[in-house]
C-alpha positions, 0 to 999 in steps of 0.5 A, a space after each residue: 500500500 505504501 511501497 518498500 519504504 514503509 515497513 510491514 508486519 502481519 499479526 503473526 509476525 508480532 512478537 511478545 515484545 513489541 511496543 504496539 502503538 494504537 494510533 486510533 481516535 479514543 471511540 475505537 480504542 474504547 472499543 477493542 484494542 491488543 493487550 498492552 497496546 500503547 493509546 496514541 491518536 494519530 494527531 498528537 503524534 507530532 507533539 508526543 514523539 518522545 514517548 515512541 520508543 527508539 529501540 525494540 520493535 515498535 508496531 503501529 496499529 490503526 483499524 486498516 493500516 492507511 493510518 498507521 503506515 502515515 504514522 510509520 512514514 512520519 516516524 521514519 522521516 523523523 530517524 526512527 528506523 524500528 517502526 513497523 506497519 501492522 499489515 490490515 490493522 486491527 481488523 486483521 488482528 481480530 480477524 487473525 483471532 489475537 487476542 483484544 481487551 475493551 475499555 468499556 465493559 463491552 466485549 471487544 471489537 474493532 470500531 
């Protein structure tokens, strides 16, 4: 989708230790994201860049993967080379099966 310079992995491919970082709108993290997943929405990367770590794996999660290869995309431009875009999102990690917790009391699900 983004060509050779973004990163890709599938939801098998993401190992125990990866920073998995949900660049998702609060309503769709809310509704269902990866256990230990890391909540930061797509629009205030920019400001809080410093909390994306620069060493470990870390795989960026939207709903599809458009989101979240731009984020790849940016952090990459801006010296990050251990970012990684999870391939079809979170639709294909519940469609994988992975494991997903909600914060709503509801059962989890991609919004």
């Amino acid at each position: 989708m983004f060509g050779p310079q973004v990163p890709t992995v599938t939801p098998e491919q993401v190992g125990t230790d990866a920073y998995l970082l949900d660049v998702r709108e609060p309503d769709e993290w809310t509704g269902g994201h990866a256990p230990g997943a890391h909540h930061l929405p797509m629009m205030e990367v920019p400001a809080r860049m410093a909390e994306v770590p620069s060493d470990g794996e870390v795989v960026v999660i939207c709903r599809a993967g458009g989101r979240s290869g731009q984020v790849v995309a940016y952090l990459m431009n801006q010296g990050w080379d251990n970012v990684r875009n999870l391939d079809g999102g979170m639709q294909s990690w519940a469609a994988r099966g992975r494991d997903m917790v909600s914060e709503d009391g509801q059962p989890a699900r991609v919004l």
